[in-house]
C-alpha positions as CSV (number, residue, x, y, z in Angstrom):
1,X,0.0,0.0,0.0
2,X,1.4,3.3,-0.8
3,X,1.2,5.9,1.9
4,X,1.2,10.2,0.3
5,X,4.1,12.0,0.9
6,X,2.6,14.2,3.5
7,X,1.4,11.5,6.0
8,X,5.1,10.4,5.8
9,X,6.4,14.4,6.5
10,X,4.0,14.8,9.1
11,X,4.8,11.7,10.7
12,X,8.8,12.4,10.9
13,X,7.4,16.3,12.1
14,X,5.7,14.5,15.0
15,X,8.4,12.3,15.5
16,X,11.0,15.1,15.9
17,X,8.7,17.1,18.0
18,X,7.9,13.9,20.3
19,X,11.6,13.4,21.3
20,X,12.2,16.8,22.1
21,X,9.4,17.5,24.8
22,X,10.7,14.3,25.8
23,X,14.5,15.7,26.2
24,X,12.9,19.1,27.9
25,X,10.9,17.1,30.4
26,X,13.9,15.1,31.3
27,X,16.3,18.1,31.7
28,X,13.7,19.6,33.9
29,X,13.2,16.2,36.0
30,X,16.6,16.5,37.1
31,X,16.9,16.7,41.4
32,X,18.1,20.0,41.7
33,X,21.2,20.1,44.7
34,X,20.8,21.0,47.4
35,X,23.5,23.6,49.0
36,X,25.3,22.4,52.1
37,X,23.1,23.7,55.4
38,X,24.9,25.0,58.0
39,X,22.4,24.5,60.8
40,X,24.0,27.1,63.0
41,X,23.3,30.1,60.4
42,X,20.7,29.5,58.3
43,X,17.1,28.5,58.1
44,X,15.1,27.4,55.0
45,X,11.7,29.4,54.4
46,X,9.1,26.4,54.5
47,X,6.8,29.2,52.4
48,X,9.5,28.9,49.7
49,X,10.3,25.4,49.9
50,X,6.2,24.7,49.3
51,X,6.6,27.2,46.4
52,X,9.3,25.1,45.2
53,X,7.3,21.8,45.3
54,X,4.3,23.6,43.8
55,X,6.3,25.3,40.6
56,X,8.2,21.5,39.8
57,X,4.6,20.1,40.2
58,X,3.1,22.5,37.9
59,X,5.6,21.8,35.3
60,X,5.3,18.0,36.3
61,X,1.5,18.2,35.1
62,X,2.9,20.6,32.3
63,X,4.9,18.2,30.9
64,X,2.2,15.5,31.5
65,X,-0.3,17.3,29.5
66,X,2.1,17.5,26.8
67,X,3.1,14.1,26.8
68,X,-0.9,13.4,26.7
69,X,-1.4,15.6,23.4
70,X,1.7,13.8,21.9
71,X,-0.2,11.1,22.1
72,X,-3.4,12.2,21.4
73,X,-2.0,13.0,18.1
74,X,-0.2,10.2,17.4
75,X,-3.3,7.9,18.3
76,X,-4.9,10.3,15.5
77,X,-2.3,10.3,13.2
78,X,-2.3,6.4,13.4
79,X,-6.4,6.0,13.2
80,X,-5.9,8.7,9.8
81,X,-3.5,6.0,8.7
82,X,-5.7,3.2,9.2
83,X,-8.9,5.1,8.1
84,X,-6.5,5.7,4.8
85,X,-5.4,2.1,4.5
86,X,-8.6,0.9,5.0
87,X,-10.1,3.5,2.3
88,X,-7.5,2.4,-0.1
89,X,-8.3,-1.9,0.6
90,X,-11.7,-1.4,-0.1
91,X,-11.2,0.6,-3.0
92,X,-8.3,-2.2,-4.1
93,X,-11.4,-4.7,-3.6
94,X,-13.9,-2.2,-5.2
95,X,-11.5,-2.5,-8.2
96,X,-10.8,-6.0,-7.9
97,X,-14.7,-6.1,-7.9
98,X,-15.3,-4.2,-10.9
99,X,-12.2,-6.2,-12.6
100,X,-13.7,-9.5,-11.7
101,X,-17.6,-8.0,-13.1
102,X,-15.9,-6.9,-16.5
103,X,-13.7,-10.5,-16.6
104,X,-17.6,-12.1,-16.1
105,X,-19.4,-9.7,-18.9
106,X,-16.6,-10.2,-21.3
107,X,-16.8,-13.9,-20.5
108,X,-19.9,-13.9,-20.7
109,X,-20.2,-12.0,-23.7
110,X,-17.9,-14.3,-25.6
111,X,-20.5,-17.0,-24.8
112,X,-23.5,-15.1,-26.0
113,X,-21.2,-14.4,-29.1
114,X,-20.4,-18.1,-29.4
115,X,-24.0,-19.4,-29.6
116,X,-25.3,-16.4,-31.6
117,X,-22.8,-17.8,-34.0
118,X,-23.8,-21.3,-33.3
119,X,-27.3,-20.5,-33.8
120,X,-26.9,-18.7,-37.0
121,X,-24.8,-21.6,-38.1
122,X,-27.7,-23.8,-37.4
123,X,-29.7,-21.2,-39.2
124,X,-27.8,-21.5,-41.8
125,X,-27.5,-25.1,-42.4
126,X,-31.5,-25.2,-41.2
127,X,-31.9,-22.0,-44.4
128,X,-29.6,-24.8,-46.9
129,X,-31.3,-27.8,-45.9
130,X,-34.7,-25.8,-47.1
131,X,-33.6,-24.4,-50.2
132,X,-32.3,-27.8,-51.0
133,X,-35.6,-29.2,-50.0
134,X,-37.5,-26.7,-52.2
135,X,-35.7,-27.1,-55.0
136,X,-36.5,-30.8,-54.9
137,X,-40.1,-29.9,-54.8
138,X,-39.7,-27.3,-57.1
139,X,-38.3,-30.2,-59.8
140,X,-40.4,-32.6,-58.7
141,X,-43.1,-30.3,-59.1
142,X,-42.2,-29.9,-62.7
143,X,-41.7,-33.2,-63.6
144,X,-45.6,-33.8,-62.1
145,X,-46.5,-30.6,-64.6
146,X,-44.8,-31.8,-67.6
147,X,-46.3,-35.6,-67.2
148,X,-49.7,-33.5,-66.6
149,X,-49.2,-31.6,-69.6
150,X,-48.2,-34.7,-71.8
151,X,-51.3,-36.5,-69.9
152,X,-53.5,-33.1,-70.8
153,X,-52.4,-32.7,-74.5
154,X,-53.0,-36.5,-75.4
155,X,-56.6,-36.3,-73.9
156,X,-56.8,-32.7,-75.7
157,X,-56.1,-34.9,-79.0
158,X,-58.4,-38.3,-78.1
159,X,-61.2,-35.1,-77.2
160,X,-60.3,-33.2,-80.6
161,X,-61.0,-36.3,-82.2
162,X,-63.9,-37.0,-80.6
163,X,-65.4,-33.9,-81.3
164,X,-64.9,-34.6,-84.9
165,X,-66.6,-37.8,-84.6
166,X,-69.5,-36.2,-82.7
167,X,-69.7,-33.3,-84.6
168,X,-69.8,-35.3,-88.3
169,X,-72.5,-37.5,-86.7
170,X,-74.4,-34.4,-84.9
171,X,-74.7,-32.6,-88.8
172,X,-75.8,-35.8,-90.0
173,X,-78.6,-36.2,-86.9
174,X,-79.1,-32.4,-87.5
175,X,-79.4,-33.1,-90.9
176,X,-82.0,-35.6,-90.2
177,X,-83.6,-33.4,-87.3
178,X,-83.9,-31.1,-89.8
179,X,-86.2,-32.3,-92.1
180,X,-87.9,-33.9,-89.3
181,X,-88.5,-30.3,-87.4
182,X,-89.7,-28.8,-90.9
183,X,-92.4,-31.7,-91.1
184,X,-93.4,-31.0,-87.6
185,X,-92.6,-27.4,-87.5
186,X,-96.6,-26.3,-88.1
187,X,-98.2,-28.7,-85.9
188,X,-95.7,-27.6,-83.0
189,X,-96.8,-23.8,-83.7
190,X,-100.4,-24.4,-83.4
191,X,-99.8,-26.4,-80.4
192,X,-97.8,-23.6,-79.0
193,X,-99.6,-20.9,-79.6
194,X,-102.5,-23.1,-77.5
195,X,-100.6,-24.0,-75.1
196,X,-99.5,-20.3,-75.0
197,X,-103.3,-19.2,-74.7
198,X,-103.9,-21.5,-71.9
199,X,-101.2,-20.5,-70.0
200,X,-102.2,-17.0,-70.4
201,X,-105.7,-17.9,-69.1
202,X,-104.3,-19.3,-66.3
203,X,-102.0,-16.8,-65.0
204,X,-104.8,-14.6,-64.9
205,X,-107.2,-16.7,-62.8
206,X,-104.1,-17.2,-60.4
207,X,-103.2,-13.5,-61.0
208,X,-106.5,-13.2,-59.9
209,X,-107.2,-15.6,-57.0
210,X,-103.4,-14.2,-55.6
211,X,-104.9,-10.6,-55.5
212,X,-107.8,-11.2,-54.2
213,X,-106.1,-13.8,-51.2
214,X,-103.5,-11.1,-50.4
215,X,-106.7,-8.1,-49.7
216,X,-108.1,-11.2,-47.8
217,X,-104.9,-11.5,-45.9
218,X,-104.4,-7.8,-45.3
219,X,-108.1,-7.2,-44.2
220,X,-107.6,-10.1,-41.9
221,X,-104.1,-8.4,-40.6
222,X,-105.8,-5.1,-40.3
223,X,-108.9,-6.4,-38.2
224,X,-106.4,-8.7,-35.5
225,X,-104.3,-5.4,-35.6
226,X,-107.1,-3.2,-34.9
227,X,-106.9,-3.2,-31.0
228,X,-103.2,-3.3,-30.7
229,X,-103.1,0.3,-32.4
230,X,-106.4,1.2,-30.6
231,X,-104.5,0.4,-27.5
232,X,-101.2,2.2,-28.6
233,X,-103.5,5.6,-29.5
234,X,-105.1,4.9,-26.3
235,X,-102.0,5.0,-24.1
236,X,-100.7,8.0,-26.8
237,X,-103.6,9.7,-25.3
238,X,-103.1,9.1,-21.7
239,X,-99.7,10.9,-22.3
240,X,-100.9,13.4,-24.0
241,X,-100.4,17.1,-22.8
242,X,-103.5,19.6,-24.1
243,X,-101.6,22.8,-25.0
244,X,-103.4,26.2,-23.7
245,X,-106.4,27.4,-26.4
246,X,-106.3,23.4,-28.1
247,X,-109.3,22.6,-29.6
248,X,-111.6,19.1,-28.6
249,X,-112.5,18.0,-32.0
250,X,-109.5,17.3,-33.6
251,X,-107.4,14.5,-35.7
252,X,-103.7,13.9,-37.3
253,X,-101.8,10.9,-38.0
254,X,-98.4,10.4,-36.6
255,X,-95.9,7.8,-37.6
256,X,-94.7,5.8,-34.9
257,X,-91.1,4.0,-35.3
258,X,-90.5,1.2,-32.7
259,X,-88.5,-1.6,-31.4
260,X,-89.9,-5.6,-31.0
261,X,-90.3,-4.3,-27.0
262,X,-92.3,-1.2,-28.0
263,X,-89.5,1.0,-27.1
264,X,-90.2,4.1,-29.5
265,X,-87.4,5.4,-31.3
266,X,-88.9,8.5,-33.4
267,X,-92.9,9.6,-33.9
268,X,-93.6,12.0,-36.7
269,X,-97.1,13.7,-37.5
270,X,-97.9,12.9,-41.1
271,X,-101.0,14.2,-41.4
272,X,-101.0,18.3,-39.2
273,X,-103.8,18.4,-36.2
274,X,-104.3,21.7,-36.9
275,X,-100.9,23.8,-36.3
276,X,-97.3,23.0,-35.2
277,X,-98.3,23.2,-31.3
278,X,-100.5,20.5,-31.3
279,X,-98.5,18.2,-33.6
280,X,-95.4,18.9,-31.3
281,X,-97.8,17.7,-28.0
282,X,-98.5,14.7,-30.1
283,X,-95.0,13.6,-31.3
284,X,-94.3,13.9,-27.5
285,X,-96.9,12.5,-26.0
286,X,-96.1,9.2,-28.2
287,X,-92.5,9.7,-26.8
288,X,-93.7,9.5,-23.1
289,X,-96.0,7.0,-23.9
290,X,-93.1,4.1,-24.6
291,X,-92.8,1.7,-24.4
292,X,-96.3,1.0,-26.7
293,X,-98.5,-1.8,-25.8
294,X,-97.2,-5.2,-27.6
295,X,-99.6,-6.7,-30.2
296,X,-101.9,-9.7,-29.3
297,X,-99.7,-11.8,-31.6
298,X,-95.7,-11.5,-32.6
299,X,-96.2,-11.8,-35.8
300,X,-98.7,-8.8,-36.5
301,X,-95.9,-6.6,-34.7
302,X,-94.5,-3.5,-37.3
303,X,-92.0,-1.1,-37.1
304,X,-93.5,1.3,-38.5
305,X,-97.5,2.0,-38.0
306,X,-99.6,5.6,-38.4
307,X,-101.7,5.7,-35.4
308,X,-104.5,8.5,-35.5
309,X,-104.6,10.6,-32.9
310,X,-108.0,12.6,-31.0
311,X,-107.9,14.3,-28.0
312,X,-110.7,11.7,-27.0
313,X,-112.9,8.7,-28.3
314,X,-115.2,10.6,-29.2
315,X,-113.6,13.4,-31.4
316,X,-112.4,10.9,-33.9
């Protein structure tokens, strides 16, 4: 692991400065002498001597305290340097890390790239394998065509031949046919043109009895649907809203579009009442009025109907 050039100056810095608080709290450890006491002149102070004590004590702590910041900072200095060592392993691992990821990728790029290009080879011999198997269709194919063809043209021949045949004996029927039809030609005429006569007559007696079955039919419809739409103008009328100043004899026809459930989908007034109020009320009262009463049977049910509309029974 390589260490900056600064951590290493700083350390030899700390180094120096270590030893020489070191050499000043040893010089200043040092028993100081003591000068010869002559008993018989001279006294020691005892306030000077406990001054003494406290001044060496002082610098005793003094020196302590220094001693305790020295290593203070070396403690730091050494937790920088492991904080800095241990910045610089994980980012050797982080690297290692990413190395190994990119070794894997490229590995396993390299084996993607090897079976794309296996795969394509298989594609490719799977794309050859086809072509030659279509071009073995393909000629078989034409080989089928060309013994079709033969087949085709030689029954084209036997057919042309045929025809010949047919055709020589078909003049010589027609021939015959001929003189036959001109024999018969007149007879056939006059019994056409009776037959024709008759059939005439008849299509005019079922001309006839069909018109005369289909007013039957109608009628018949328009009597079974009489009190379905009586009901429906009923029920219209229920709904109805007189406008202000409408008359009480009046009548109009309104066409009613509906659905198989009677829902309506659109009235119109086909024939006026009287003025554009009134058939307005009406077209809504046939609005308000769905959905309209079903008819006794389903199949006398109509989309469309014209219902006539009076205010009551009695008006219409």
């Amino acid at each position: 692991m390589r260490l900056e050039p600064r951590y290493l100056v700083a350390a030899a810095l700390l180094h120096v400065l270590l030893f020489s608080l070191l050499f000043v709290g040893a010089m200043f450890s040092r028993k100081i002498a003591t000068p010869p006491v002559f008993i018989a002149e001279l006294v020691e102070d005892p306030v000077a001597i406990q001054q003494q004590q406290e001044l060496e004590r002082q610098k005793e702590l003094e020196k302590q305290r220094e001693l305790e910041k020295l290593r203070q900072q070396e403690q730091e200095r050494q937790k920088r340097e492991d904080e800095q060592r241990e910045r610089e392993r994980q980012a050797q691992e982080q690297r290692q890390r990413e190395q190994q990821e990119k070794e894997r990728q490229r590995k396993a790029q390299e084996k993607a790239a090897a079976e794309e290009a296996q795969r394509k080879l298989q594609e490719e011999q799977q794309r050859e394998k086809e072509k030659l198997r279509l071009e073995a269709e393909a000629e078989r194919r034409r080989q089928d065509e060309a013994r079709k063809k033969a087949e085709e043209e030689k029954r084209r021949q036997d057919e042309l031949r045929k025809k010949r045949e047919a055709e020589e004996r078909a003049r010589i029927e027609a021939e015959r046919q001929r003189q036959i039809a001109e024999e018969q030609a007149a007879i056939e005429r006059i019994k056409q043109e009776r037959e024709a006569e008759e059939s005439r007559r008849r299509a005019a007696v079922a001309a006839a009895l069909a018109a005369e079955e289909a007013e039957r039919v109608a009628a018949e419809r328009r009597a079974a649907q009489t009190p379905w739409v009586a009901a429906i103008a009923d029920k219209i009328r229920r709904n109805w809203q007189r406008p202000p100043g409408a008359g009480d004899r009046f009548s109009c026809v309104v066409r009613v579009e509906q659905l198989p459930g009677g829902e309506v989908i659109r009235a119109k007034v086909v024939r006026s009442c009287g003025n554009a109020v009134l058939d307005r009320s009406v077209e809504n009262a046939v609005i308000k009025a769905s959905p309209l009463p079903q008819p006794p049977r389903p199949d006398l049910f109509e989309r469309t109907i014209s219902v006539e509309f009076c205010p009551s029974i009695d008006a219409c």
